[in-house]
C-alpha positions as MATLAB code, in Angstrom:
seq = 'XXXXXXXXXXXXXXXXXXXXXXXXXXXXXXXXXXXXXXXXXXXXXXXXXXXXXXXXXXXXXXXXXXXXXXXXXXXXXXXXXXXXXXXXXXXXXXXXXXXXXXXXXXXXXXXXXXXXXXXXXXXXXXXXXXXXXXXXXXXXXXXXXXXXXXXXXXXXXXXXXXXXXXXXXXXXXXXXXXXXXXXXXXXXXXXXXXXXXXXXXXXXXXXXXXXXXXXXXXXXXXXXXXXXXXXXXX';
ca = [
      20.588  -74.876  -22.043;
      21.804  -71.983  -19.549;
      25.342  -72.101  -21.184;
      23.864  -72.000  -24.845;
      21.975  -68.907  -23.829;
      24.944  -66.553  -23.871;
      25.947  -67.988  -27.262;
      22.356  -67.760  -28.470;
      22.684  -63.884  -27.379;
      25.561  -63.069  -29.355;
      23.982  -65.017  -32.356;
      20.966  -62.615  -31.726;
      22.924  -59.701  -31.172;
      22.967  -58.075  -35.094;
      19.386  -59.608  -36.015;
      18.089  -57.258  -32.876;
      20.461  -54.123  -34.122;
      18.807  -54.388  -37.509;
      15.645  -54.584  -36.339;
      15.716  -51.391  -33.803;
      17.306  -49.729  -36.939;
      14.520  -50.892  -39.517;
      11.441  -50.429  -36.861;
      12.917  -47.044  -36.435;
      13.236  -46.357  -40.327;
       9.556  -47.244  -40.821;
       7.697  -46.576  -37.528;
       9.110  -42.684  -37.828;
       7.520  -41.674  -41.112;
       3.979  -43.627  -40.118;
       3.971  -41.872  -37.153;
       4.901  -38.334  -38.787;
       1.500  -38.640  -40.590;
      -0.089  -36.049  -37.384;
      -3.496  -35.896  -39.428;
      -3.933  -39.818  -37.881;
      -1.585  -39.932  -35.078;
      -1.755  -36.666  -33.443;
      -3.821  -38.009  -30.386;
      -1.444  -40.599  -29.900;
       1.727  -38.073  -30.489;
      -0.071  -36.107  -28.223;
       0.193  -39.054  -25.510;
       3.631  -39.694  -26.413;
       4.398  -36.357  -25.168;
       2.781  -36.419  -21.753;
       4.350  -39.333  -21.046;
       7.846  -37.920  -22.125;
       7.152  -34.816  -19.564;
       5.399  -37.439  -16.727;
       8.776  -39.427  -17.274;
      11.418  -36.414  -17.202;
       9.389  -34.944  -14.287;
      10.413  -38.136  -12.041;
       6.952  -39.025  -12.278;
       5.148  -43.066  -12.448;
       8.315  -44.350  -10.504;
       5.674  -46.716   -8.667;
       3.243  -46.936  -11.005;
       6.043  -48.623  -13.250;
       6.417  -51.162  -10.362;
       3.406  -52.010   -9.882;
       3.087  -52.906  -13.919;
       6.293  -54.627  -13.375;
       5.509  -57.180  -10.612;
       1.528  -57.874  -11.515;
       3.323  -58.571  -15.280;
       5.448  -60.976  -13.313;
       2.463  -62.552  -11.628;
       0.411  -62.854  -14.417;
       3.343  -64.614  -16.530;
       3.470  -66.577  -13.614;
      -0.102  -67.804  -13.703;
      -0.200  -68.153  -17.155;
       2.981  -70.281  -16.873;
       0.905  -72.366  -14.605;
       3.441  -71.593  -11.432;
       2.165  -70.559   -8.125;
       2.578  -66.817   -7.139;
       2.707  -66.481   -3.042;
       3.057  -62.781   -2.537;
       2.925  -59.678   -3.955;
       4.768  -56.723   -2.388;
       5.131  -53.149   -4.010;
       6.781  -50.363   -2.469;
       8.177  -46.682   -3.481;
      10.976  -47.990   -4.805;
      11.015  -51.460   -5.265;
       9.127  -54.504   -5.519;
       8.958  -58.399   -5.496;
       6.808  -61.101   -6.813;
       7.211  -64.645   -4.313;
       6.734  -67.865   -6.785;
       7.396  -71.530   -6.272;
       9.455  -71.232   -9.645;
      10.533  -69.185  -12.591;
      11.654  -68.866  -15.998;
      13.213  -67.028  -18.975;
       9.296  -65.829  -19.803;
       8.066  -65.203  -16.474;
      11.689  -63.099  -15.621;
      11.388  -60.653  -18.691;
       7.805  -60.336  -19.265;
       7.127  -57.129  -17.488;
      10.432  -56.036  -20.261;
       8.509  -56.701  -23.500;
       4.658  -56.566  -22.453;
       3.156  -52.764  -22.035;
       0.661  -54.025  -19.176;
      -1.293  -50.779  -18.949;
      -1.674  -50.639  -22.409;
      -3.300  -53.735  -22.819;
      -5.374  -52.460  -19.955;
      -6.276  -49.343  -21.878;
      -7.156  -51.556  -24.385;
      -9.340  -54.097  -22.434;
     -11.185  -50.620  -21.386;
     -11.481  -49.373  -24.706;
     -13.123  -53.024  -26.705;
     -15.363  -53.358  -23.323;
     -16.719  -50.056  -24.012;
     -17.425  -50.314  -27.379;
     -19.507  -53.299  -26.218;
     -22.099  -50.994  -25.117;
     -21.503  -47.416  -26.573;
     -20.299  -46.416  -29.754;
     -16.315  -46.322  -29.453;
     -15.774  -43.071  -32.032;
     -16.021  -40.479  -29.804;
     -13.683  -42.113  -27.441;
     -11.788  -43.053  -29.797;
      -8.772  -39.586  -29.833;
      -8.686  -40.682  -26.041;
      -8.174  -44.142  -26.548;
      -5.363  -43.171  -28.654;
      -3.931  -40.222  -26.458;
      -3.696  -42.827  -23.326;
      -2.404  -45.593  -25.678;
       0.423  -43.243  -26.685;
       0.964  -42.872  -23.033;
       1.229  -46.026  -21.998;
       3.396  -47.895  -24.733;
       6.444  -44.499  -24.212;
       5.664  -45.055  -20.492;
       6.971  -48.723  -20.960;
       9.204  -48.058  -23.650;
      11.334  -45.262  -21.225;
      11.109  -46.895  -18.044;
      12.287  -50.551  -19.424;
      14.833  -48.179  -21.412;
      15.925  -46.410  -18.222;
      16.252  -50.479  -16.205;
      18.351  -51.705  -19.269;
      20.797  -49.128  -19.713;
      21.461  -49.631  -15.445;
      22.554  -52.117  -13.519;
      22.200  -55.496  -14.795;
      18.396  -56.453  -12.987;
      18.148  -60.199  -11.101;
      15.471  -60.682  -13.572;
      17.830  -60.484  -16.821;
      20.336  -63.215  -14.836;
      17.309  -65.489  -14.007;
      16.427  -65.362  -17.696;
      20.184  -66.212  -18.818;
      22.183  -63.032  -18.395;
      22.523  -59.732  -20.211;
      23.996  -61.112  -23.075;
      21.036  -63.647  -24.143;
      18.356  -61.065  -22.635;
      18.971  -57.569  -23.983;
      19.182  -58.641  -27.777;
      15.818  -61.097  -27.242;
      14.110  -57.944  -25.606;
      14.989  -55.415  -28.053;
      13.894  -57.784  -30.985;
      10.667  -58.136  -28.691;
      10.047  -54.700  -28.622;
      10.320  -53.869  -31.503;
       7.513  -56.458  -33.092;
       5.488  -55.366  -30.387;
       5.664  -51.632  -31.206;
       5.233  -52.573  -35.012;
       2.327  -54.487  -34.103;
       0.573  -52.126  -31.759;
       0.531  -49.217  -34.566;
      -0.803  -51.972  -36.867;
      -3.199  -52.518  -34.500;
      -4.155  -48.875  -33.949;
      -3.769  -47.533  -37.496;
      -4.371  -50.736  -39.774;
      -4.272  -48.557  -42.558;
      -0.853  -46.824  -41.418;
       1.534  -49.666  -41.440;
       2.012  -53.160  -43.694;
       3.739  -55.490  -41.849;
       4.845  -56.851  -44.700;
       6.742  -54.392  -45.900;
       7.734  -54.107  -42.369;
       8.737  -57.511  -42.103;
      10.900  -57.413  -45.404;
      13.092  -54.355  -44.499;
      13.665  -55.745  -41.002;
      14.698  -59.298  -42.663;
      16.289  -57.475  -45.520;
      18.463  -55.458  -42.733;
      19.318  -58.555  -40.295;
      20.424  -59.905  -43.492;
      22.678  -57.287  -44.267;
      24.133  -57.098  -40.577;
      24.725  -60.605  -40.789;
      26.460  -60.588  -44.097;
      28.594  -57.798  -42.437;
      29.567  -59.642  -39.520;
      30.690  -62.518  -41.805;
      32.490  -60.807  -43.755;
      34.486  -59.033  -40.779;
      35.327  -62.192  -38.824;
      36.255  -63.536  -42.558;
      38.656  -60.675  -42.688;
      40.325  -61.100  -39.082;
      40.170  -64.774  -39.548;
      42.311  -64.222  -42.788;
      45.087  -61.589  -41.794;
      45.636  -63.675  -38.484;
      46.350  -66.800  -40.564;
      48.763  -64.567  -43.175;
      50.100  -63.161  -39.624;
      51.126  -66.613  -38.042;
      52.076  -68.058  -41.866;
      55.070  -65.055  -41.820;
      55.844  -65.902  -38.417;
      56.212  -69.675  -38.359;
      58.648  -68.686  -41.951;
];
């Protein structure tokens, strides 16, 4: 299975392409709608200035490796030690796999925290007046994940991608991920905001497209390679 996975990447590769382009098509205009989102744009903005400010560098690890536990758990594998520093961290286990490596990638830990807060509240108070707050540190949380997962992709390749089955299998299954977990968040936020049907169609509409494209490319080199070779054997 670990030598399929880089073949299973490249397979993935346009389907996750279409669907950052589509989830960006849709999720921009939704968003630009500021009479709903504006606590939420306003979150998305501290976190932009918390990020460029070199700020939540251990915060982020701390998300990282209790994401890494809890996958762990969940996976039913044992989880012997913890350890989070400044500027690095580890999670000890008895074993591992593809979904205990890159959970802490595609699950927004403190966002589902924010969101445990927010349901127990409204268990025993009424939830609308919290509810611009709940949205401001939900904003917050999903661009905190969003730019720090960003900023550990686009470096060097992490141990945790190369447990999982290397770049090339990880990245694409990440960024297609991420992007049904962003679509599903605002869903979940602002049912009223987004279909996810519609959503669903333009990003199968667009993988379908990319796909067609590739096909017809490698149809193309395929064919003036063989008319290449034909002239040369003559």
């Amino acid at each position: 299975m670990r030598a399929l996975k880089p073949i299973i990447g490249i397979a993935l590769a346009p389907a996750a392409a279409a669907a950052v382009w589509s989830t960006a098509a849709v999720l921009a205009p939704a968003l630009g709608r500021f009479n709903v989102t504006f606590p939420l744009l306003c979150g998305v903005a501290v976190s932009l200035l918390f990020y460029w400010g070199g700020k939540g560098g251990r915060l982020y690890i701390t998300a990282h490796e209790l994401t890494h536990a809890l996958a762990a758990v969940f996976s039913g594998v044992r989880v012997r030690k913890i350890s989070v520093k400044k500027n690095s961290g580890y999670v000890l286990l008895d074993s591992t796999n593809a979904f205990i490596s890159l959970a802490p990638y595609f699950i927004p830990l403190y966002t589902l925290a924010v969101a445990a807060a927010y349901w127990l509240t409204g268990r025993f108070w009424n939830p609308a007046g919290l509810r611009p707050w709940f949205l401001g540190a939900a904003g917050f949380t999903l661009t905190f994940h969003l730019l720090h997962t960003a900023g550990i992709l686009s470096g060097p390749v992490q141990n945790d991608l190369r447990k999982a089955g290397g770049p090339v299998f990880s990245i694409p299954l990440l960024l297609l991920l991420n992007c049904l977990g962003l679509a599903a968040a605002l869903k979940l936020l602002f049912p009223g905001l987004l279909s996810l049907r519609e959503y669903s169609a333009r990003v199968l509409a667009a993988q379908d497209e990319a796909y067609r494209g590739v096909f017809s490319a490698a149809s193309y080199v395929f064919n003036t390679a063989r008319i290449y070779f034909t002239h040369e054997a003559v």
